[in-house]
C-alpha positions in Angstrom: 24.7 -0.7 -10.7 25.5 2.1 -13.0 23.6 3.9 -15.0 25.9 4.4 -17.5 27.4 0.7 -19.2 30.1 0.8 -21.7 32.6 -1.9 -22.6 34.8 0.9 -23.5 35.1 2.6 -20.6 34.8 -0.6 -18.2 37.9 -2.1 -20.4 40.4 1.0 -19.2 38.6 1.1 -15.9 39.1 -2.8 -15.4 35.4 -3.1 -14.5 32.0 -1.3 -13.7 32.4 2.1 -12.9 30.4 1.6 -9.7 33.1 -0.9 -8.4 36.1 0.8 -9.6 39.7 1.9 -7.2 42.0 4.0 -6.9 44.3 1.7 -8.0 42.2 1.4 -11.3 42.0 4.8 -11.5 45.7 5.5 -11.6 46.5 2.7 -14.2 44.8 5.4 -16.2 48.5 7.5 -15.9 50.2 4.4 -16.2 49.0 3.8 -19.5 48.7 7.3 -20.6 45.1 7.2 -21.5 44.0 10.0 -24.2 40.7 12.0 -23.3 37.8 11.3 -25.8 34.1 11.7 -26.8 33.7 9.6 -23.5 36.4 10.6 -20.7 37.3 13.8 -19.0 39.9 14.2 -16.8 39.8 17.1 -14.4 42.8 17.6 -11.9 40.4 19.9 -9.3 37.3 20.1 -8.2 34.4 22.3 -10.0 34.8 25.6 -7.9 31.9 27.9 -6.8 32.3 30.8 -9.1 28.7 30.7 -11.7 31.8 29.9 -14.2 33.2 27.2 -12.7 29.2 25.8 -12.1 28.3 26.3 -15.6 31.1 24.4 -16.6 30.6 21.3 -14.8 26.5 21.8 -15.9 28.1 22.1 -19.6 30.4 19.2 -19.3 27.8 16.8 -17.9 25.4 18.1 -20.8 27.7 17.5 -23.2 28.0 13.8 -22.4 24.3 13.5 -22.4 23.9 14.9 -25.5 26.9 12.6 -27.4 27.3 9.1 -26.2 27.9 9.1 -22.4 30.9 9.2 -20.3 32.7 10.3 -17.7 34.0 13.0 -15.9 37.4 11.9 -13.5 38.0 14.3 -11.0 41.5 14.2 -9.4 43.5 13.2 -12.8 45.5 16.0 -14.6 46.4 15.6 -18.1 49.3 16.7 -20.3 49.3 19.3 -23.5 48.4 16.0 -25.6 45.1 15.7 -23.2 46.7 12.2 -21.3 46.6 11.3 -18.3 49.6 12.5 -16.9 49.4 12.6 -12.7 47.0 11.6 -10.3 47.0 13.6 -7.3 43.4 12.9 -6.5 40.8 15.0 -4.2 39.5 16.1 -1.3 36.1 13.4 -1.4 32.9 14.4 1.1 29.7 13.3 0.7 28.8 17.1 0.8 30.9 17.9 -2.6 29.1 14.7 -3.7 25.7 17.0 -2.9 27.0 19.9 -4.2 27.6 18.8 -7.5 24.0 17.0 -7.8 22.6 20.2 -6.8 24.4 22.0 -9.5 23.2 20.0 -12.0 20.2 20.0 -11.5 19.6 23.3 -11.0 22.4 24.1 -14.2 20.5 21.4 -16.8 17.5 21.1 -18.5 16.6 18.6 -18.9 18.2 16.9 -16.4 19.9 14.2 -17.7 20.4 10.6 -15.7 23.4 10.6 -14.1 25.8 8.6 -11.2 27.9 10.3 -9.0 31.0 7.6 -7.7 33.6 8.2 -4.9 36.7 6.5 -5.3 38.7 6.5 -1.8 42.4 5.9 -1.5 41.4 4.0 2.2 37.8 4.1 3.4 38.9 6.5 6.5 41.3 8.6 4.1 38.7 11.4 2.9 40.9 11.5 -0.6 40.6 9.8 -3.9 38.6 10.9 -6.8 35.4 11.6 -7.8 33.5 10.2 -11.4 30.7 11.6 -13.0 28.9 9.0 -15.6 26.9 10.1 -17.8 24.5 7.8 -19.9 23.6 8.9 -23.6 20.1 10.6 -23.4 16.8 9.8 -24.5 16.3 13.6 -23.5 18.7 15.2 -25.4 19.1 17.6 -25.9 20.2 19.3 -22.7 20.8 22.8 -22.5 22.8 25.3 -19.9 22.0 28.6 -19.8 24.9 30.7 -20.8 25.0 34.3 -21.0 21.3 34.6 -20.9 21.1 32.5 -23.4 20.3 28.0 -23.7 23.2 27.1 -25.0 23.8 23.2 -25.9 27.3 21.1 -25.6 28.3 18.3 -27.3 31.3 16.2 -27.3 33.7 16.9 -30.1 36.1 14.5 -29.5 38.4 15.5 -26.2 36.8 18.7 -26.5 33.3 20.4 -26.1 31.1 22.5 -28.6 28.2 24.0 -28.9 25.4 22.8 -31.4 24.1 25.2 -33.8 20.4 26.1 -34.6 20.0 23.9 -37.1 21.5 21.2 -35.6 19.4 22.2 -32.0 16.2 21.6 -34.7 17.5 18.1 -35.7 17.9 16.9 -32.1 14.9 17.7 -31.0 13.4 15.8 -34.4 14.8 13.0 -33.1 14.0 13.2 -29.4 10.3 12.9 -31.0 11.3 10.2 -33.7 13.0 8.2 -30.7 9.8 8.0 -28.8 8.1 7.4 -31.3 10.7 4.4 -31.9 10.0 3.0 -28.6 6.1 3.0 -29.0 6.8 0.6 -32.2 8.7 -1.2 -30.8 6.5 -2.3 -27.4 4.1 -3.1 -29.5 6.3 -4.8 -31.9 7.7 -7.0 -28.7 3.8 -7.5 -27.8 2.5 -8.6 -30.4 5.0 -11.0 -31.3 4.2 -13.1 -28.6 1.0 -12.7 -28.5 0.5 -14.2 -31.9 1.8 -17.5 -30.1 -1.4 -17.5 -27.5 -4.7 -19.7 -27.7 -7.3 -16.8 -26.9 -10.4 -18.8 -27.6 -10.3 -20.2 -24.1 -9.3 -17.5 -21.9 -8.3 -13.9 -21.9 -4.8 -12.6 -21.1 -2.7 -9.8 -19.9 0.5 -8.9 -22.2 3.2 -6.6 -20.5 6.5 -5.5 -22.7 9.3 -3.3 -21.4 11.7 -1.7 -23.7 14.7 -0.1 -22.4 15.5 3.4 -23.3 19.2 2.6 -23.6 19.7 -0.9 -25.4 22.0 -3.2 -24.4 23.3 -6.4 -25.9 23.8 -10.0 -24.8 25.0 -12.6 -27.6 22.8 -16.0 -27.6 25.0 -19.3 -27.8 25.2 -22.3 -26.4 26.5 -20.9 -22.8 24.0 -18.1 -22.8 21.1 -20.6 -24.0 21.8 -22.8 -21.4 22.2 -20.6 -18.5 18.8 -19.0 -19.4 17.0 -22.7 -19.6 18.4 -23.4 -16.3 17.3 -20.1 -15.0 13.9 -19.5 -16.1 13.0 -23.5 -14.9 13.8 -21.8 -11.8 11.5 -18.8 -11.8 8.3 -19.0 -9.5 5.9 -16.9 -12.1 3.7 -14.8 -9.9 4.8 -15.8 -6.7 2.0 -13.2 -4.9 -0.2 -15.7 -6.5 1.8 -18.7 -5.0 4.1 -19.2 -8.3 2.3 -22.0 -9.0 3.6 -21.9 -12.5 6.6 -22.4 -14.2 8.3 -22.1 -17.3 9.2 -25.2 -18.5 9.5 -25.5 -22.5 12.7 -23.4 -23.6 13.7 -22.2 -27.1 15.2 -19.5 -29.4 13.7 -17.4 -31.7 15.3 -14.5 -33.8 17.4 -12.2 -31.5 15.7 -13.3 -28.7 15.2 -16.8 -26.6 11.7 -17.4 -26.2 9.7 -20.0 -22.8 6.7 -21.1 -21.9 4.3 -23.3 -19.4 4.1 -26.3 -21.9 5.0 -29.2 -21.1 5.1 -31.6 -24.6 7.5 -29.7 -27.4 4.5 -30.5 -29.8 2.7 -28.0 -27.7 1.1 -25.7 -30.5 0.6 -23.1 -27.7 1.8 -21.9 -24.4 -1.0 -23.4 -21.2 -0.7 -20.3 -19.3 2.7 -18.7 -19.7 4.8 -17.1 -21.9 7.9 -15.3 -22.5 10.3 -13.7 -24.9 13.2 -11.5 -24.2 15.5 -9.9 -26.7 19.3 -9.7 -27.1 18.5 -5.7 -26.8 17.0 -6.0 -23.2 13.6 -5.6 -24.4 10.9 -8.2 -23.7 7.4 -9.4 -23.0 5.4 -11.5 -21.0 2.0 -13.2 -21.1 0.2 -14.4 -18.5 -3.3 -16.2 -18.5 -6.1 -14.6 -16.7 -9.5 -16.5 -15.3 -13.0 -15.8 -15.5 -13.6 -15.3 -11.3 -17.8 -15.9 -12.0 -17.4 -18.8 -14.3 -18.0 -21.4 -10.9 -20.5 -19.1 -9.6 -24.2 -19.7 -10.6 -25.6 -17.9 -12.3 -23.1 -16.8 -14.6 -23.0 -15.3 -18.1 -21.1 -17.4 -20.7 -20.7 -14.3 -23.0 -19.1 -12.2 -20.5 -15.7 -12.6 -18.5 -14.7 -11.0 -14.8 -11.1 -10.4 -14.5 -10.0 -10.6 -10.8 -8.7 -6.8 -9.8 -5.9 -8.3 -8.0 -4.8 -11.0 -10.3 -4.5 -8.2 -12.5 -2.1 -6.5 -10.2 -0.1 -9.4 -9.0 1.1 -10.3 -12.8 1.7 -6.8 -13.7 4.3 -6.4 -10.5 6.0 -9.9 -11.4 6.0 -9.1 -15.0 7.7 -6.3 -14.7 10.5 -6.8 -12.5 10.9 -10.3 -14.4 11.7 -8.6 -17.4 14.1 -5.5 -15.9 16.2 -8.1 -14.4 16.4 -9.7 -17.9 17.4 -6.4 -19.1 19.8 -4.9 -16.7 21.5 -8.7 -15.7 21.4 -10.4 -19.0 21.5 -7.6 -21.5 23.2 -5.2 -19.8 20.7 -2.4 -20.4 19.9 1.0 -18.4 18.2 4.0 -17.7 14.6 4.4 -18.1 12.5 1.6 -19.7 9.1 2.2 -21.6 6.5 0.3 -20.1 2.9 -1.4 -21.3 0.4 -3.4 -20.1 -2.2 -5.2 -22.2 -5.4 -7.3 -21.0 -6.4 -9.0 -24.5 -9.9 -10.2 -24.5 -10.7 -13.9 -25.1 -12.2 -14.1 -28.4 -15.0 -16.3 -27.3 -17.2 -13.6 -25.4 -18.5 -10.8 -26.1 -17.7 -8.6 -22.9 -15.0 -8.6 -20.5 -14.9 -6.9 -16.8 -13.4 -6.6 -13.7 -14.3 -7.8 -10.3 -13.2 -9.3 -7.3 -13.4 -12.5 -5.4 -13.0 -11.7 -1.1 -15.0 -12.8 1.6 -15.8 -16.0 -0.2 -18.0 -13.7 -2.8 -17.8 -12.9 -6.2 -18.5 -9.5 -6.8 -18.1 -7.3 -10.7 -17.4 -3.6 -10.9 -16.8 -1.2 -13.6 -19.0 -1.4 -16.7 -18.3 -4.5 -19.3 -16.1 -3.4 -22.3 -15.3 -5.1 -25.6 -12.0 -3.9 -25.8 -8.9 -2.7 -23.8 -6.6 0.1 -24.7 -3.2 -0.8 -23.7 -2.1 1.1 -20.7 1.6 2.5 -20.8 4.3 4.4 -18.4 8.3 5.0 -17.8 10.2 3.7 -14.9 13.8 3.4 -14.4 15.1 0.0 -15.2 17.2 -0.2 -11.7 14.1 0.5 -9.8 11.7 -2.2 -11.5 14.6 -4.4 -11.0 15.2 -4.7 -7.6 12.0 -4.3 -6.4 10.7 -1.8 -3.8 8.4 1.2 -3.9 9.1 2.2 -7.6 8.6 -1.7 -8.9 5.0 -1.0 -7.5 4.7 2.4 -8.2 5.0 1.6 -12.2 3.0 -1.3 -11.7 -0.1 0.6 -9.9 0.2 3.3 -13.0 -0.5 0.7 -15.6 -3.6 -1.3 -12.9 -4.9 2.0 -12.7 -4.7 3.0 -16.6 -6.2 -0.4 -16.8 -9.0 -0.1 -14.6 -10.0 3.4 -16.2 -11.0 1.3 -19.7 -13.5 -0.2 -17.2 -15.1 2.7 -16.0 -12.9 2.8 -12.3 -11.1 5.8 -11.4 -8.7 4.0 -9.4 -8.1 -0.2 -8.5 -7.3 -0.1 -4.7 -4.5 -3.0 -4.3 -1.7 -1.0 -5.4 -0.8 2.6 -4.4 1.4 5.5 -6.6 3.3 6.0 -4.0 4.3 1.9 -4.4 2.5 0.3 -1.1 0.2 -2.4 -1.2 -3.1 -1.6 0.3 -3.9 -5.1 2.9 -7.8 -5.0 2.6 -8.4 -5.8 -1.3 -5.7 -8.7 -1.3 -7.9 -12.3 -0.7 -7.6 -14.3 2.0 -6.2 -16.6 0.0 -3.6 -14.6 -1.4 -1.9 -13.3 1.6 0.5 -15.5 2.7 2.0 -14.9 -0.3 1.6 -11.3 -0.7 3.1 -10.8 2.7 6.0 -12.7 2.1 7.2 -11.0 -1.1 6.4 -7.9 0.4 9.0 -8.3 3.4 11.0 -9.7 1.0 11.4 -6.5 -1.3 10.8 -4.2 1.2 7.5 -2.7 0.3 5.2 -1.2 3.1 1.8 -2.8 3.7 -0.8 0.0 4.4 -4.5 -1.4 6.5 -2.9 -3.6 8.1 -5.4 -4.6 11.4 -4.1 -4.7 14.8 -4.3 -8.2 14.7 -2.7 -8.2 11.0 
C-alpha cells in the first residue's frame, strides 16, 4: 500500500497510486491535467550531473515539506504546466535504486517516500516512473545547495525556498506536532480506560496514533461492517483468542467494543476497544495475577505473567494498524504506547512467569508503571512480520525496565520470538501465528 493516500490524487489517477497503469497515467494528457501543490510532471529522467541530483532531492523535499504528492516521470507538459504528451521512460529497477540512493544521500531528513513503476507491458522495460511523497512529520527537509541547507516548498506548480523566519516556524511546529501526538495517546488512553473495572484486576492499555491522519465516516454501513468484523476477531490469538468482542457501539468520532455480553454491562469483562474516525485507537486487555492459585500467595501484591504481557502488546498493535491503514485510511509512522495500569486493590504489582508447571516472580514489586512508548511504521505493524515484533519487544522491554529488568526475553529487537520463555501451554498457538506472519522462532530444540 502506499505511503502517500490522497483522494485527490487517487481521483485523476483512477485509484491508489500503488495500483495505477499506463493507461491511467495517460488519461492524465487526455484530460489536460494542470500541475499543482501535489503533481509534477517530468518528461525525463533525473540525470547524473550534482544539478540534475539536487533537483530531484529538492523536488522530493519540497513535497515533504507542503502536503505530499507526486512526481510523474515520462509526462511532458505544455507552457500552461498541462499535461501535454506522454512519451514515457526507460523503467529498470536499477534507476528505481538510483533515485532511492539519491535521496537519501541529497535529504535531510529523509522523508518517507514510495518509488512506483508503471510498465506499458510487463516485458516492455518502458512506462513511467512516480515518486509519492507523504506530507512530513519531519519537515522540514533540507538539500544542500551551494554549501548551503537550503529548504523547498511547494508554491503551487512551482518550487520555493523557505526563508529564515519561516525555517524557525517549521521547526516550532515539528516540536508542537510531537508534542500533539503525546496528548493525544494519552488522550485515546485514557478515554477508555475510564470505562474499566480496575478493583478486580490489573490491565495493560496500548494506543497508536498515526502520524498522518486519515479519515473514515461512521454510518450505518460503516457501523455495520465493523460489528460484523470485530465479532470476528480472535483477541490474542498467541494466547488461544479465547476472547471475543462481542458488545458493539459508537461513541464520539469513534466506534467503541467490548467482551460483555448483557448491554446493561456497566463495564467491559476483559476486553476493550475504541478506534477513531482519525485512525487512532486503543486497546485494553485484562491481565491475571499468575500466583493468586499458588499457595502461599500475597493478596496485596499482583505477578503479571512476562509473556502475557508480550502476547497482548503484539496483537494490540497490529489490531489497531490494520484499523488505521484499512479502515481509516491512515499512513506513515504511528506513535506507539503501552500501559500496564495497576489494580487498585493491591498495593504492589510485578512480573513473573509461569513455565515448567512453576510460578516464579522477578524484578522488584512497584506501585506504579510509567507508560512505555516508541514509533513504527503503520504498514509494518499492520501486516505483521519482524517490525510488528520489533515495536512490540521495544515497549515489553521499556515495560520490564519499571520493574527493575534490563531486558524481558520472549521478544527480540530484531522482531524474533525467543522459543524457551513461551509456556508449554502457549505454543501451539505461538507457533502457529508465527508461520502464519512469517516471524523467525529463535531456540528452537532439535526436537522443536
Amino acid at each position: 500500500m502506499a505511503l502517500l493516500r490522497s483522494r485527490r490524487l487517487e481521483g485523476l489517477f483512477g485509484g491508489g497510486l500503488d495500483a495505477v497503469t499506463a493507461e491511467q497515467v495517460r488519461t492524465l494528457v487526455d484530460l489536460h491535467v494542470v500541475e499543482a501543490f501535489d503533481l509534477d510532471f517530468k518528461a525525463q529522467l533525473y540525470g547524473r550531473s550534482d544539478a540534475e541530483k539536487r533537483d530531484l532531492a529538492g523536488d522530493v523535499a519540497a513535497l515533504a515539506n507542503t502536503a505530499g504528492g507526486v512526481i510523474v516521470i515520462g509526462v511532458a507538459e505544455d507552457d500552461h504546466a498541462r499535461a501535454a504528451s506522454a512519451p514515457g521512460i526507460e523503467v529498470s529497477d536499477a534507476e528505481v535504486a538510483r533515485v532511492r540512493q539519491v535521496v537519501a544521500s541529497g535529504v535531510s531528513p529523509l522523508p518517507a517516500f514510495d518509488v512506483f513503476t508503471v510498465l506499458d507491458d510487463p516485458d516492455s522495460g518502458h512506462g513511467f516512473m512516480l515518486i509519492a511523497v507523504p506530507q512530513s512529520v519531519l519537515a522540514p527537509h533540507a538539500v544542500l545547495i551551494n554549501n548551503a541547507l537550503r529548504f523547498p516548498t511547494r508554491n503551487g506548480a512551482t518550487t520555493r525556498h523557505l526563508s529564515e523566519p519561516e525555517v524557525a516556524a517549521a521547526y516550532r511546529s515539528r516540536l508542537a506536532r510531537a508534542a500533539q501526538r503525546t496528548d493525544r495517546l494519552e488522550q485515546v488512553e485514557t478515554e477508555l480506560t475510564r470505562r474499566l473495572d480496575r478493583s478486580a484486576a490489573p490491565w495493560i492499555a496500548v494506543a497508536l496514533v498515526p502520524e498522518l491522519p486519515g479519515d473514515f465516516t461512521i454510518s450505518r454501513a460503516s457501523y455495520t461492517e465493523f460489528e460484523t468484523a470485530i465479532r470476528a476477531v480472535p483477541v490474542v490469538p498467541l494466547d488461544g483468542g479465547g476472547l471475543s468482542f462481542r458488545r458493539v457501539d459508537v461513541g464520539h468520532q469513534r466506534l467503541r467494543a467490548d467482551d460483555s455480553i448483557r448491554a446493561d454491562d456497566p463495564e467491559p469483562w476483559s476486553a476493550a476497544t475504541d478506534v477513531h474516525t482519525d485512525g487512532a485507537g486503543a486497546v485494553a486487555l485484562r491481565l491475571h495475577d499468575i500466583r493468586r492459585d499458588v499457595q502461599p500467595s500475597d493478596p496485596q501484591t499482583d505477578t503479571l505473567s512476562d509473556e502475557g504481557l508480550s502476547a497482548a502488546i503484539i496483537w494490540a498493535l497490529q489490531f489497531l494498524a490494520q484499523h488505521a491503514r484499512d479502515r481509516a485510511h491512515a499512513s506513515g509512522t504511528a506513535a506507539l504506547r503501552a500501559t500496564v495500569l495497576p489494580s487498585t486493590a493491591v498495593q504492589h504489582t510485578t512480573l513473573g512467569h509461569w513455565r515448567g508447571g512453576f510460578a516464579s516472580t522477578i524484578g522488584r514489586a512497584v506501585t506504579s508503571v510509567p507508560p512505555a512508548a516508541t514509533y513504527a511504521p503503520i504498514d509494518e505493524l499492520a501486516d505483521g512480520g519482524p517490525g510488528l515484533v520489533a515495536a512490540a519487544a521495544r515497549l515489553h522491554h521499556s515495560i520490564g525496565h519499571s520493574f527493575g529488568v534490563p531486558e524481558l526475553p520472549q521478544l527480540t529487537l530484531d522482531g524474533e520470538l525467543v522459543w524457551p520463555f513461551w509456556d508449554h501451554d502457549r505454543r501451539p498457538f505461538v507457533r502457529a501465528w508465527a508461520d502464519a506472519n512469517g516471524i523467525q522462532i529463535v531456540g528452537l530444540s532439535a526436537g522443536g
